[in-house]
C-alpha positions in Angstrom: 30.8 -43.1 40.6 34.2 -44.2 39.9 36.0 -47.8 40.4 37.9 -47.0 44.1 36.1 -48.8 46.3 36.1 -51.9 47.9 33.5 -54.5 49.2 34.0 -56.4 51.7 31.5 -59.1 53.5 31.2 -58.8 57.6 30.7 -62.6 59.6 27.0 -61.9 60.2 26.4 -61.5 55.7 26.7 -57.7 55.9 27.9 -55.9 52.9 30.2 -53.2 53.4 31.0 -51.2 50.5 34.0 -48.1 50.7 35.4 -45.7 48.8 38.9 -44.6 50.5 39.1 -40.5 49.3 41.5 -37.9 50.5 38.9 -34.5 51.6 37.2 -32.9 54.0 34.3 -34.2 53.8 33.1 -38.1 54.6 29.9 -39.7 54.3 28.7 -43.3 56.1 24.9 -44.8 56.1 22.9 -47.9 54.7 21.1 -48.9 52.2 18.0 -50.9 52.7 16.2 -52.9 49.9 13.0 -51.8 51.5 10.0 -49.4 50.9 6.8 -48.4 50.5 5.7 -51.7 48.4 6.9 -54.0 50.8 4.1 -52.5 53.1 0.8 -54.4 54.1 -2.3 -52.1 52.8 -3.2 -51.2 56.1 0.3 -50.1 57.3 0.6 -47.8 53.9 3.1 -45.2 55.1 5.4 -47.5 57.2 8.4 -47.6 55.4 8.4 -43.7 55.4 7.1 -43.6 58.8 9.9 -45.6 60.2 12.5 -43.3 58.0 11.4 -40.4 60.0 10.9 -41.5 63.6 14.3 -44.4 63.5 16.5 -40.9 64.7 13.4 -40.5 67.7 15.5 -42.4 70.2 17.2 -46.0 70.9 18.2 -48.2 73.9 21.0 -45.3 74.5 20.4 -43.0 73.8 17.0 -39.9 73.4 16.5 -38.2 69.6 18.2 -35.0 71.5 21.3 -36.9 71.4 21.0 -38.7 68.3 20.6 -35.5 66.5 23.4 -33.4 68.5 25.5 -36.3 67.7 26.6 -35.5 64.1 25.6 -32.1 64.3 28.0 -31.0 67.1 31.0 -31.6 65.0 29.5 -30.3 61.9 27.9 -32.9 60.3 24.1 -33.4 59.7 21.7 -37.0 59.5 19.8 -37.7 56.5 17.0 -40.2 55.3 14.7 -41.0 52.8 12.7 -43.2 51.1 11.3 -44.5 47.8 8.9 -47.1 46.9 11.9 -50.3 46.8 14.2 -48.5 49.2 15.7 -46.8 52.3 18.7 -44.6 52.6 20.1 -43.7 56.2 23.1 -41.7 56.3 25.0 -39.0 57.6 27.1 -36.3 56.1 30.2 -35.4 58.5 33.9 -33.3 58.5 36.3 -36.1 58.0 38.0 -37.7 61.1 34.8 -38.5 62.5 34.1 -42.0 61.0 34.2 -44.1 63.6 31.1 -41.9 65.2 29.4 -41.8 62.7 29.4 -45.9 61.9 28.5 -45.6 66.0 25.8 -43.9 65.6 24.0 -45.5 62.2 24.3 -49.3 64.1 22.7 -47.6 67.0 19.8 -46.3 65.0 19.4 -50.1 63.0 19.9 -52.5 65.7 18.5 -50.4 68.7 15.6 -48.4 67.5 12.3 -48.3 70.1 10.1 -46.0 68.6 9.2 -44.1 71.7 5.3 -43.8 71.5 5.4 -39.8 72.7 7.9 -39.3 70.0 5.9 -41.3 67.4 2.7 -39.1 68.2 4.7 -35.8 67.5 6.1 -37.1 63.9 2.9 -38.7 62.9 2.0 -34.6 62.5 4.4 -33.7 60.9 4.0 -36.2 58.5 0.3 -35.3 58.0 1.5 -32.4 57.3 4.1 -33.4 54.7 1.2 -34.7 52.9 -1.4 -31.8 53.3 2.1 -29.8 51.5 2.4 -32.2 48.7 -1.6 -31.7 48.0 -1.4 -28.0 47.9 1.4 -28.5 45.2 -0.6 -30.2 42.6 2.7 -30.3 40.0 4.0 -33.0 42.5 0.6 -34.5 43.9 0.4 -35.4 40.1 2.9 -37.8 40.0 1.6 -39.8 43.1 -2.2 -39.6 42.0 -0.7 -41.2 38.4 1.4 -44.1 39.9 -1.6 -44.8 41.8 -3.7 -45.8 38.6 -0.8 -46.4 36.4 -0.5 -49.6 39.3 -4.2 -49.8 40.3 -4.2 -53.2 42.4 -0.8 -53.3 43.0 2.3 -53.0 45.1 3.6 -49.9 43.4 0.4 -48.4 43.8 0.4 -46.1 46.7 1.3 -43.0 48.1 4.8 -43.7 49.8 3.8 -41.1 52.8 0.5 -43.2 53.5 -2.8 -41.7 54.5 -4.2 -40.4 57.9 -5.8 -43.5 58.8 -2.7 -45.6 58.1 -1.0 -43.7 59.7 -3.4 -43.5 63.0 -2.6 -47.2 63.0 0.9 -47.4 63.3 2.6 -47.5 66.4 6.0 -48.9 67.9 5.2 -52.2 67.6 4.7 -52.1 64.3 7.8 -50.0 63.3 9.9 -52.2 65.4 8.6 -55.2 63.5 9.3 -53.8 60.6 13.2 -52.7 61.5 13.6 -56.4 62.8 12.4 -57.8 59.4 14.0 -55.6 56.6 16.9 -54.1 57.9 19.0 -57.1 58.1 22.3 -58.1 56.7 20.6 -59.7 54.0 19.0 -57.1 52.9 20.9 -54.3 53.0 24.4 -52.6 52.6 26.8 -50.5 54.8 28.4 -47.9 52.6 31.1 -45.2 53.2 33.4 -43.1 51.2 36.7 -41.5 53.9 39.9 -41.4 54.3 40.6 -44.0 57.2 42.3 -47.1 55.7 40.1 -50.2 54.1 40.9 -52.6 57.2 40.0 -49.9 59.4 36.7 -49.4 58.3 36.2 -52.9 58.1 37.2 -53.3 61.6 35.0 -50.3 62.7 31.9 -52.1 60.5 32.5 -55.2 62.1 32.7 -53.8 65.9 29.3 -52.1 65.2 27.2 -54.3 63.0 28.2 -57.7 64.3 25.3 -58.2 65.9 23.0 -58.1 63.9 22.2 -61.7 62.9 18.2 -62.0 62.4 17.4 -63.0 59.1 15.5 -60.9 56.7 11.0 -61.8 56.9 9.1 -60.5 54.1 6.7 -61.7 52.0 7.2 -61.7 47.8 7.3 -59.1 45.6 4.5 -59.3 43.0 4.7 -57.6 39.8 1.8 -54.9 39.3 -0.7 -56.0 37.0 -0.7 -54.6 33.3 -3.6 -52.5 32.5 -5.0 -50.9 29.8 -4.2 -47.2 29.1 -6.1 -44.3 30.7 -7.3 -41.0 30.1 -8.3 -39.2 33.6 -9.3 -35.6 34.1 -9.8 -34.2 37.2 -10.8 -31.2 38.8 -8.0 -30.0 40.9 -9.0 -26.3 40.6 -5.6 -25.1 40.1 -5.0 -21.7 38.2 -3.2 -23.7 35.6 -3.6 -27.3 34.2 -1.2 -30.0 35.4 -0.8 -33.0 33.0 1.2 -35.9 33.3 1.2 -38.1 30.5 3.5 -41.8 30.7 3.7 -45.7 30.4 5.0 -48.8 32.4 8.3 -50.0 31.0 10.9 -52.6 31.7 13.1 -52.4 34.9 16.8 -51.7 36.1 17.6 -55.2 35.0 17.0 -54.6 31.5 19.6 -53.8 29.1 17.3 -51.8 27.3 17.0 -49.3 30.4 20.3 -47.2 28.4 18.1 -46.3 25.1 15.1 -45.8 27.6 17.3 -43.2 29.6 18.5 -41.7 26.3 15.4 -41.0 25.0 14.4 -39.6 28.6 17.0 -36.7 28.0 16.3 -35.9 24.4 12.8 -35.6 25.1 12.6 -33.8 28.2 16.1 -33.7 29.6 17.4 -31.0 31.7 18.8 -29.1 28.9 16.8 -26.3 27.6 17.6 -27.7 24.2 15.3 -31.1 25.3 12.9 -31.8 21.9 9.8 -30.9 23.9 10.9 -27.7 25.9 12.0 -26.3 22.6 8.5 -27.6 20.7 6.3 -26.8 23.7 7.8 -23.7 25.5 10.5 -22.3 23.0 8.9 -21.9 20.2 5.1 -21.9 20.8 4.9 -20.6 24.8 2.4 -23.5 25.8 4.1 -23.9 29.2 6.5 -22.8 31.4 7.7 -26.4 32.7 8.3 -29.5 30.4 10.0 -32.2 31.6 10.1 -36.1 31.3 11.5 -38.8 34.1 12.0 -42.5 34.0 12.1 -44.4 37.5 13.4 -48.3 37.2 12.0 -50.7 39.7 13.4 -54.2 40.5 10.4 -55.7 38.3 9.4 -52.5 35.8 9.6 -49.0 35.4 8.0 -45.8 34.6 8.3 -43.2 32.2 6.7 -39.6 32.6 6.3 -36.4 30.9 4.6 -33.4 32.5 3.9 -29.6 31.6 2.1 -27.5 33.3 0.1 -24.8 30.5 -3.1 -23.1 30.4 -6.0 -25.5 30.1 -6.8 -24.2 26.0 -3.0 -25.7 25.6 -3.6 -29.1 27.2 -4.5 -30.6 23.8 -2.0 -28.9 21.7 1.1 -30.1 23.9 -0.4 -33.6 24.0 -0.6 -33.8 20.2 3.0 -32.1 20.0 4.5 -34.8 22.6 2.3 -37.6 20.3 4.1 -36.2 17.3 7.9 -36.3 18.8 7.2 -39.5 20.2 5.8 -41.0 17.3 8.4 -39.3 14.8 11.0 -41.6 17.0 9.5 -44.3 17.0 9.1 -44.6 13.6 13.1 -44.1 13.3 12.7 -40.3 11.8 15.7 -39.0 13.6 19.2 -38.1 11.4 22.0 -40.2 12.8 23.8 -37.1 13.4 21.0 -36.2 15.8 21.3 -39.3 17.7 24.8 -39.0 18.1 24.5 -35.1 19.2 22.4 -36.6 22.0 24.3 -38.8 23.3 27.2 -36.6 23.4 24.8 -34.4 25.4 23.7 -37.1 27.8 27.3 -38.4 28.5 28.6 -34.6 29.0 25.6 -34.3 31.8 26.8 -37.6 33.4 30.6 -36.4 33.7 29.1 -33.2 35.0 26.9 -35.0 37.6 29.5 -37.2 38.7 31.6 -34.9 40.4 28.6 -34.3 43.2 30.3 -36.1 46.0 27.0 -36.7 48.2 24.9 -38.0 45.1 28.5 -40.8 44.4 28.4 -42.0 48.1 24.7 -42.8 47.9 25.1 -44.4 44.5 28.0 -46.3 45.8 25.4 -47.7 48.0 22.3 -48.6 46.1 24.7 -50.0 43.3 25.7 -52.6 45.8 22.3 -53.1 46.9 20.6 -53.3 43.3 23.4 -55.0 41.7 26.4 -56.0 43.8 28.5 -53.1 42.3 28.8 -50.2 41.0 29.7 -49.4 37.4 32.0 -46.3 36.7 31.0 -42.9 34.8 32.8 -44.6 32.1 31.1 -48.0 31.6 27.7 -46.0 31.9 29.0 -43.5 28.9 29.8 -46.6 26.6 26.8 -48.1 27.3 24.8 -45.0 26.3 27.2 -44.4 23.0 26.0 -47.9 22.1 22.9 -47.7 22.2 21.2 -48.1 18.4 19.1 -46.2 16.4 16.6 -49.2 16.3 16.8 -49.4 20.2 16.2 -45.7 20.6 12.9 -46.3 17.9 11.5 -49.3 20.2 11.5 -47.4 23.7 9.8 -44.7 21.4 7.6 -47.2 20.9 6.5 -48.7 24.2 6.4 -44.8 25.6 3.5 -44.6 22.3 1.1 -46.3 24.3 1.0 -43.7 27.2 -1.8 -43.1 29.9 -2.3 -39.5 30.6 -3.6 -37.7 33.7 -4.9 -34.1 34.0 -5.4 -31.8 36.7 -7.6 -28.9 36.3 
């Protein structure tokens, strides 16, 4: 994301944040500091519930309309959600701004869940889940993150369970709308090219009133526990293994040399330390790949490969031995420096994906009340020691591991 945007603050406490860009293309939605962890236990699958059914119809309009109303000039409405947040926002041919800020206030302040409507979604999103359990490469991650945070907030599937979800109906997403998406607690973004005051004036016209304060109850950090070693019978024609450890947040200033060591190790390049240990050279697995997710509180680093089940072993020891050989500071200088020329050449790269720079122009407000430029997140990855690369090596040393078979 680049500097050329602007913030601006509405009377009610909104924050508006846009990016004024010549194209044919425009983009408008919020941010909301709200997911699956701020759900209660027995409501596990709201946040994501109320993602899918907010476009099912409001005090104006029927989810006919609210879908033919970007649509019929080209333009398309997307959501989703994550365990600390929800994106709404729509995708549309330039010119069509003001319709589209319209439309998104609608959604937020007017929403009433029609209960006919909520009965049709609650299937789909049964079977959303019934999809992700026949694909055990990606049930792995949730089955993981729910012992990696056994007891805690973080711990849960974000699309809920069948009996959650039999117990949530309008009341309950309306409650929810009323006490998260508020001005406090979330961010209006947009990148056009209408003027700054206009879209200021077109923020304000819409989103005025909204003035109900935000009602949620604390965040608690998940409780630390002790690394595990689970096998489970999945009866797949291959293993799954996902092997990872709890680490510090998106507050942390250590995050850069965690995100470094993210893409050396199993990057998207095909020149990543374990794709060329693992699948290059040896032909253990056809997928290796690592991820790091930062939470307000923590984070989460994972590595997973999919092999044969006589490989399982021999990749672990392999990812033991990379790992280890980092964090004992066994990596040339020349290496390190190759790899962040790598990572920074990825992030110029990335950063000219309009979509993905609208949506991080809106969670950097949200997360951090701005957003830094591909340039200040470069520098930031050039500085990042030797000695810092070795101690993320060593917090990911201690790593729980989890095995489908």
């Amino acid at each position: 994301m680049d500097e050329s945007y602007t913030l601006h603050t509405l009377s009610n406490g909104l924050r508006v944040a846009y990016s004024q860009r010549n194209g044919n293309v425009a983009y408008c939605g919020v941010a909301v500091n709200a997911g699956s962890r701020d759900e209660q236990p027995k409501h596990h699958g709201l946040a994501h519930f109320v993602e899918h059914t907010i476009f099912k119809g409001t005090r104006r309009r029927k989810a006919w309309h609210i879908l033919n109303r970007m649509e019929l000039v080209g333009g398309e409405l997307n959501a989703y959600t994550t365990k600390e947040e929800t994106l709404v926002y729509s995708v549309f041919p330039a010119g069509n701004m003001e319709r589209a800020v319209e439309l998104i206030a609608d959604l937020v302040l007017n929403s009433v869940f029609p209960a006919k409507e909520l009965e049709k979604e609650r299937e789909v999103v049964l079977e959303e889940i019934n999809s992700y359990r026949d694909t055990p490469s990606e049930a792995i991650y949730d089955d993981f993150e729910d012992l990696i945070f056994k007891g805690g907030e973080l711990g849960h599937n974000i699309l809920g369970t069948k009996e959650c979800l039999s117990r949530i109906g309008s009341a309950e997403c309306m409650d929810y709308l009323k006490n998260l998406y508020v001005p406090s607690n979330m961010v209006l973004f947009a990148v056009g090219s209408i003027p700054d005051d206009k879209m200021f004036r077109l923020a304000e016209r819409y989103f005025s009133p909204m003035h109900h304060s935000e009602v949620r109850r604390p965040r608690v950090p998940s409780p630390l526990l002790p690394p595990f070693d689970v096998c489970i019978n999945a009866d797949s024609h291959q293993a799954h293994t996902l092997t990872g450890a709890v680490t510090f947040g998106m507050h942390d200033s250590r995050k850069y040399a965690l995100l470094l060591l993210n893409n050396m190790l199993g990057g998207p390049g095909m020149n990543s330390i374990l794709n060329v240990a693992i699948r290059e050279r040896r032909g253990y697995a056809y997928t290796v790949e690592s991820s790091v997710t930062l939470f307000s509180d923590c984070g989460l680093m994972e590595i997973y490969f999919g092999s044969d089940e006589r490989h399982v072993k021999r990749c672990l020891r392999l990812i033991d031995d990379e790992i280890c050989r980092i964090a004992s500071g066994g990596m040339r200088p020349a290496a390190i420096e190759a790899a962040k020329k790598q990572f920074v050449g990825q992030l110029l790269v990335g950063s000219e994906n309009l979509e993905s720079n609208a949506l991080s122009l809106g969670k950097g407000v949200l997360n951090f009340g701005k957003v830094d430029s591909i340039n200040d997140i470069a520098e930031r990855i050039r500085a990042v020691s030797a000695t810092e690369l070795s101690e993320a090596a060593q917090l990911i040393a201690k790593r729980s591991t989890l095995v489908f078979l």
